[in-house]
LOROVEX-139487 format. One line per 5 residues: number of its first residue (from 0); their letters; for each residue x, y, z of N, C-alpha, C. Coordinates in Angstrom, 1 decimal. Layout:
N
NUM	A	X Y Z X Y Z X Y Z ~ ...
END
This chain:
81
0	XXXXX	133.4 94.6 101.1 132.2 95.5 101.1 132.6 96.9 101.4 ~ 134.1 97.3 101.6 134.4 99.0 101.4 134.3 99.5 100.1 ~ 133.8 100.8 100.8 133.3 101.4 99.0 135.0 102.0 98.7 ~ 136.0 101.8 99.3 136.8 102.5 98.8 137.6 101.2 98.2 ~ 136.6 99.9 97.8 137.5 98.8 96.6 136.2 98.9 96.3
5	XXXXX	136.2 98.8 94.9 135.3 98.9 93.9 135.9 98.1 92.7 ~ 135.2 96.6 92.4 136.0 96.0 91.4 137.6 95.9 91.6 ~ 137.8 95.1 92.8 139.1 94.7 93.0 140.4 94.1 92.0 ~ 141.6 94.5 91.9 141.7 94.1 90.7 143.3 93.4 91.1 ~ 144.5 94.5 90.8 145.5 93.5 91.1 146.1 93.3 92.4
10	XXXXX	146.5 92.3 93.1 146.9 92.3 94.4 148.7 92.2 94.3 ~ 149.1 92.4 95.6 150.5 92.4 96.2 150.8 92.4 97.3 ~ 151.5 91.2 97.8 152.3 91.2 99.3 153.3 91.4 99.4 ~ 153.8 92.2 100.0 155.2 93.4 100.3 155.8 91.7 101.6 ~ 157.1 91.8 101.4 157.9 90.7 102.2 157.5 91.1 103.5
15	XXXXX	156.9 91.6 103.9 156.4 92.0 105.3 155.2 91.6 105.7 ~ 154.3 91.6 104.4 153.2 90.9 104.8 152.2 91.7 104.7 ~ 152.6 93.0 104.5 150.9 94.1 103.9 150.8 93.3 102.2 ~ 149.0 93.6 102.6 148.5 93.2 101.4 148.3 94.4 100.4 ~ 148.4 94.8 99.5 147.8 96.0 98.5 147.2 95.4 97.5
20	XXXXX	145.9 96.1 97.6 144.8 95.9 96.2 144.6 97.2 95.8 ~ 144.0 97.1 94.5 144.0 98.0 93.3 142.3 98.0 93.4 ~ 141.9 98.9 93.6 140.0 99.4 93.5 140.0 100.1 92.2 ~ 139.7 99.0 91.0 139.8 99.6 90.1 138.5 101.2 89.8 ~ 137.6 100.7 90.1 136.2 101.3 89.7 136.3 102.4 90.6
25	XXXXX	137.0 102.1 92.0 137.2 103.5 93.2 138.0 104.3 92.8 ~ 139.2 103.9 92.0 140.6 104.4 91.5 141.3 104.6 92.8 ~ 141.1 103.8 93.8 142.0 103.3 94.9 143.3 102.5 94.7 ~ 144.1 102.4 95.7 144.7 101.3 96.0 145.1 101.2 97.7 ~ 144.5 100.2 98.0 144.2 100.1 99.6 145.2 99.2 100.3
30	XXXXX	145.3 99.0 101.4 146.1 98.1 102.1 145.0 97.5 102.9 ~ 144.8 96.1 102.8 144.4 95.1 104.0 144.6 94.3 104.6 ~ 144.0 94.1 105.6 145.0 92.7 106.7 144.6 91.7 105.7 ~ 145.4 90.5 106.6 146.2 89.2 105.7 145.2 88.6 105.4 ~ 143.4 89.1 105.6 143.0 88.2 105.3 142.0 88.9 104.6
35	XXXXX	141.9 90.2 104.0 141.4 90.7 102.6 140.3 91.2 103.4 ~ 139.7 91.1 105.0 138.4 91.3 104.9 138.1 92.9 106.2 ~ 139.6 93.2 106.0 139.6 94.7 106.5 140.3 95.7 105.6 ~ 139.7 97.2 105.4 141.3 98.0 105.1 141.5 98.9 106.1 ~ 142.9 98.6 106.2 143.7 99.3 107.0 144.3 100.7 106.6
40	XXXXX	144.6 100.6 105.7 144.4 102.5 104.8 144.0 102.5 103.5 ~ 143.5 103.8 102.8 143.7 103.9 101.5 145.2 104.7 101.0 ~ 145.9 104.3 100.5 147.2 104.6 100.0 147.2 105.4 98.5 ~ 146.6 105.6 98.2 146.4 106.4 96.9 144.8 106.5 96.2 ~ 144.6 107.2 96.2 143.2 107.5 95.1 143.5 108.6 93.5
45	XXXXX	142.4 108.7 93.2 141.9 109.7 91.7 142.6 110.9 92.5 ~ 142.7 112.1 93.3 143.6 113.0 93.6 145.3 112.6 93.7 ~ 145.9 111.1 93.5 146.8 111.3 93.0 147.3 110.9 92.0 ~ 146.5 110.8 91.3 146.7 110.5 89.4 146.2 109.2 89.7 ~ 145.2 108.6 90.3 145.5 107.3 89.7 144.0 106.7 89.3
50	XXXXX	143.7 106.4 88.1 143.0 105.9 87.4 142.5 104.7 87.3 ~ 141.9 103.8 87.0 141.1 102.5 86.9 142.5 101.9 87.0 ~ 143.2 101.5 88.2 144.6 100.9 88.3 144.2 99.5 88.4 ~ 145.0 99.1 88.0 145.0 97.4 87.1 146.4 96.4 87.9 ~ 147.1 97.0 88.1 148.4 96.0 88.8 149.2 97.2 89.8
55	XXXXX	149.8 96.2 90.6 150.4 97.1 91.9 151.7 96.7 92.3 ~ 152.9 97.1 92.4 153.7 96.5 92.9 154.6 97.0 94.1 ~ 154.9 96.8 95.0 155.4 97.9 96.2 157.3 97.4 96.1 ~ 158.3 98.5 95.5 159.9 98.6 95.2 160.5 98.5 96.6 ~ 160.9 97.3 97.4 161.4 97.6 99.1 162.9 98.0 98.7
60	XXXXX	163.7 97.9 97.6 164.8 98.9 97.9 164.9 100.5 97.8 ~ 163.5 100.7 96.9 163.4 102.4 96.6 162.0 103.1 97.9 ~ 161.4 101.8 98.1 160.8 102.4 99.2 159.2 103.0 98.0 ~ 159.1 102.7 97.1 158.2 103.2 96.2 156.6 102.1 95.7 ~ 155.6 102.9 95.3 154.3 101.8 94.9 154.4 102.0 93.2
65	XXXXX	154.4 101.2 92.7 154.1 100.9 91.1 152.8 100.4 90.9 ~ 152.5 101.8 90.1 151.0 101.1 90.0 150.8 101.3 88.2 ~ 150.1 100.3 87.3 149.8 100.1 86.7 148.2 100.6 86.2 ~ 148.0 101.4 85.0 146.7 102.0 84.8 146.6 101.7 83.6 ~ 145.1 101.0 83.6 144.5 99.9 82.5 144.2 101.0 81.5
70	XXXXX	143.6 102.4 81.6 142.8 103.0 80.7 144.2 103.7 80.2 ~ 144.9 104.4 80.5 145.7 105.1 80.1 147.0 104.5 79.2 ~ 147.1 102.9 80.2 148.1 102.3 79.7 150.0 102.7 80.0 ~ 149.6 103.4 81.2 150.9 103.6 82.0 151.3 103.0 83.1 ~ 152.4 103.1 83.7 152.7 102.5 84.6 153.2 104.0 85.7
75	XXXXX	152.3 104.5 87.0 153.3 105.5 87.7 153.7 104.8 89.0 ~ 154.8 105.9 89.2 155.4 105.3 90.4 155.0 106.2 92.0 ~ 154.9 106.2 93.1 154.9 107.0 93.8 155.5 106.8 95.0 ~ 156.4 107.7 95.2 157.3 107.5 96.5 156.6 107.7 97.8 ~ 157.3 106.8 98.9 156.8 106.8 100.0 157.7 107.6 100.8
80	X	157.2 108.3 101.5 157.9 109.1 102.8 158.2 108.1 104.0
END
């Protein structure tokens, strides 16, 4: 019921155990605890390119989020500090 997931779409658990979902309709992608019914941050929105994102994948050797965008039909990547 956060307005910052709007039409939830792809999920991902990083070997650690954060969850990331894709707020398609928010143009989010958020992190929630293990059991989907908090978020704990939003990790990207529409101010950093990201659009009705459709799939998500978190890279633990580059330290990076892959996120997949349905309307555009790209895939970007964005590094983590």
């Amino acid at each position: 019921m956060d307005p910052e997931l709007q039409y939830p779409r792809g999920v991902h658990v990083t070997p650690s155990g954060q969850v990331l979902v894709c707020g398609y309709s928010s143009h989010t992608v958020i992190q929630v605890d293990h059991e989907g019914r908090k978020r704990l941050a939003t990790l990207l929105s529409n101010k950093d390119g990201v659009s009705y994102p459709n799939t998500v994948c978190y890279n633990t050797n580059n330290h990076q989020i892959l996120v997949g965008l349905y309307t555009s039909n790209k895939i970007i990547v964005f590094e983590l500090q």
